[in-house]
Structure formats: structure tokens, C-alpha cells
C-alpha positions in Angstrom: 2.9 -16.4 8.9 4.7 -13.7 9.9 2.4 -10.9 7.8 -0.2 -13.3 9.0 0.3 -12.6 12.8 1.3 -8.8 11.7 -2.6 -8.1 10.7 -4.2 -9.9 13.7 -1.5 -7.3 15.9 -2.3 -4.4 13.3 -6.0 -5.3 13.9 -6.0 -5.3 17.4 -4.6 -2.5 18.1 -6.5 -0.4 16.0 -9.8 -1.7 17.8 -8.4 -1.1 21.5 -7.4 2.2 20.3 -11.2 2.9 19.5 -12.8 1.1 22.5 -13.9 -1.7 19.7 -12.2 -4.1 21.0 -14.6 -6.0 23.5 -17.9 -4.6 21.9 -18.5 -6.6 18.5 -21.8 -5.1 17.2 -20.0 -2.0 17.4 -16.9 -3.4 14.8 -17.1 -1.8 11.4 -15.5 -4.6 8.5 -11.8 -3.8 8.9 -10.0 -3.8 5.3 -6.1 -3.5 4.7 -4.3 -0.2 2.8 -2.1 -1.9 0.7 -1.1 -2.0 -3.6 -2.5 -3.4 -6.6 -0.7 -6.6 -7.8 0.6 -7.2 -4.2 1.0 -10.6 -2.5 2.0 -11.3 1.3 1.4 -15.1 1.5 -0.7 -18.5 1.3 -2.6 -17.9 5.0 -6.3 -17.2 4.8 -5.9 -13.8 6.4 -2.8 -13.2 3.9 -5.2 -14.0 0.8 -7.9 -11.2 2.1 -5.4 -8.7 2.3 -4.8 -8.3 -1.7 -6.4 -7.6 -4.6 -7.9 -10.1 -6.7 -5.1 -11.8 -8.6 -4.4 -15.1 -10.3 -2.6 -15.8 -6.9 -6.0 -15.7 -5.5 -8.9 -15.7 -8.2 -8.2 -19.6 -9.2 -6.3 -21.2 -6.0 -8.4 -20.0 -3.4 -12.4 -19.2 -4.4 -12.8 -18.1 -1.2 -10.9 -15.4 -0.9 -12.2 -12.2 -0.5 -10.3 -8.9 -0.8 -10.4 -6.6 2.0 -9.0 -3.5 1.9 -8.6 -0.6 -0.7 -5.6 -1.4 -3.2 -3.9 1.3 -4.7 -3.6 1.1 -8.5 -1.5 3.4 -10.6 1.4 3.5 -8.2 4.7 5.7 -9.1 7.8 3.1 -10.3 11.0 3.7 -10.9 12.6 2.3 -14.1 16.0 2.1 -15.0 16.8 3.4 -18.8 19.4 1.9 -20.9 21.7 5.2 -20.1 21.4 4.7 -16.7 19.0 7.1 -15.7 16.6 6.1 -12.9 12.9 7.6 -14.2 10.5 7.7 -11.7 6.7 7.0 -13.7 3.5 8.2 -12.2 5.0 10.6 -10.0 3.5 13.4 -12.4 2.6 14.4 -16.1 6.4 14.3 -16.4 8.5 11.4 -15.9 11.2 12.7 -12.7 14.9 11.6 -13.7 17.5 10.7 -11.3 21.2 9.9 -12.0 20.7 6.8 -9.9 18.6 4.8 -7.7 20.2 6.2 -4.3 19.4 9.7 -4.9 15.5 8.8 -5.0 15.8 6.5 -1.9 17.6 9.9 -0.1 15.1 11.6 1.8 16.0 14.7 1.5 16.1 14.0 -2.8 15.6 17.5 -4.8 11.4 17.5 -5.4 10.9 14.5 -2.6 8.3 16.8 -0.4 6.8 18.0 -3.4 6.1 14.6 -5.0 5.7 12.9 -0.8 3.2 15.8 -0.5 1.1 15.2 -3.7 1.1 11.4 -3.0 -0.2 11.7 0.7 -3.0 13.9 -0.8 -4.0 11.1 -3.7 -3.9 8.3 -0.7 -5.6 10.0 1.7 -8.6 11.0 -1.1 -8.5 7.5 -1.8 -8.7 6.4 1.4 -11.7 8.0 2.5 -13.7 7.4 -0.3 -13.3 4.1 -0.2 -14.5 4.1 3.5 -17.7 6.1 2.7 -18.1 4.1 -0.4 -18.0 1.0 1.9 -18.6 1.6 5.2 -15.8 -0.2 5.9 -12.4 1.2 8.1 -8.8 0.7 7.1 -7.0 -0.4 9.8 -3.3 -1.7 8.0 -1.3 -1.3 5.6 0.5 -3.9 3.6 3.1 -2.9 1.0 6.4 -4.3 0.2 9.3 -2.9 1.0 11.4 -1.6 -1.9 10.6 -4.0 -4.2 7.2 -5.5 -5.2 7.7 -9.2 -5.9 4.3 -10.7 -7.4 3.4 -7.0 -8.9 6.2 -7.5 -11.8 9.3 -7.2 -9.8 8.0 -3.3 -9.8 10.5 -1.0 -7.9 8.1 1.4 -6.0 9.1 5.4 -5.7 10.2 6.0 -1.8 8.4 9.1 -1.7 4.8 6.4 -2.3 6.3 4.1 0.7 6.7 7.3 2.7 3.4 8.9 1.5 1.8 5.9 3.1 3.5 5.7 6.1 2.9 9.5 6.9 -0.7 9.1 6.1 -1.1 5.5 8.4 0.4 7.2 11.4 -2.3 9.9 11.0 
């Protein structure tokens, strides 16, 4: 419920802050930024704003995906040294003594990676609106930890990205 009433808020406010709000032939379809493999809840609004997913595909027909989900998303995995490795962040797997040093903001090569994820998101982002005439007007993610995706812990530089790029 709460995510629930956290997109009709989300929602709104992005139509006031166009003058959208009162005028519905003018309302583009809103979608949801969120990630692949996410899930938020059971509520119908809840169920639009993932991907298509055995959470939604067989329990609820009728849902339909709203939003662009991002696929491919940098993860951090824990070897069996130790050694926190950050995958998808580039060509090279980034290694970091533990988990705290990636969740530091100020983390050696943070701007770098922050920098080339806002970039990939906001690429993403727009194509999907011109492929779909369609506006994003949320984001959904998970903080820290991504539950349904396969208990996949998500780089902090990604979670930043997307915040930097939402507030644009």
C-alpha cells in the first residue's frame, strides 16, 4: 500500500508540475523508472510498475508493465576471499575490500562509475519515451537490496545515478 499511495503522490506531482494535472487530453501515459526483476507489491498500481515476471505474468493477466525497466544493472558480489566485486560497472570487474567502502560516497572511482551510469540511464530513458510516447514520471527501485530480483545487492553508485538523474 504504501508504494501504492507513493506512485499516485509521485504521479501527481509530476502532472501539477506540468500544468497536466486538470487537463486530461493533454496527459501523456505516465510509466515508472524502475529495474528488471523488481517487485513492490500485490496492488494493481504496484503490478504495473514492474516488468513482466512470474509475480505478474501468471497471477495477474491483467497486468500491464508501465515504465522502462532497466536490465543489466551493476551488482555487487561477495568472493570467497572476501572481496566485494562490483559486476557491470565496466569491462572490468571493480574490487573493493568490503561492502562499506562501495556504499562511501566519496569511494575511489565512485564519480567515474556515478558519471557513466547517469549517462547509460538517461540514454535509456529517453529513448524509451520517443520510442513510446510515453513520460516517466517515478522511479521505483529497492533500496540496497533487491528482494524478488535474486536477493541481488545493487552498486550505490546505480541507486545514486538514478536519483541524480530523477531530480533532473
Amino acid at each position: 500500500t504504501a508504494v501504492e499511495v507513493a506512485l499516485k503522490t509521485a504521479f501527481r506531482k509530476f502532472l501539477v508540475d506540468r500544468g497536466m494535472l486538470h487537463s486530461r487530453a493533454e496527459r501523456p501515459r505516465i510509466g515508472v523508472l524502475g529495474v528488471d526483476g523488481s517487485y513492490h507489491g500485490d496492488t494493481l498500481g504496484t503490478m504495473d510498475a514492474v516488468p513482466p515476471s512470474v509475480f505478474t505474468e501468471l497471477q495477474t493477466p491483467w497486468a500491464d508493465a508501465r515504465g522502462l525497466f532497466l536490465e543489466d544493472v551493476p551488482c555487487v558480489w561477495m568472493t570467497k576471499d572476501g572481496l566485494c566485486v562490483v559486476h557491470g560497472a565496466s569491462e572490468r570487474p571493480l574490487e573493493a575490500r568490503t561492502v562499506l567502502e562501495l556504499f562511501h560516497a566519496g569511494a575511489p572511482g565512485g564519480d567515474v562509475r556515478r558519471s557513466a551510469y547517469e549517462s547509460r540511464i538517461e540514454s535509456q530513458m529517453d529513448e524509451y519515451e520517443r520510442r513510446t510516447s510515453s513520460m516517466l514520471g517515478a522511479c521505483v527501485i529497492e533500496p540496497v537490496v533487491q528482494g524478488a530480483g535474486g536477493m541481488r545487492l545493487i552498486d550505490p553508485e546505480f541507486h545514486r545515478a538514478m536519483d541524480a538523474v530523477c531530480k533532473v
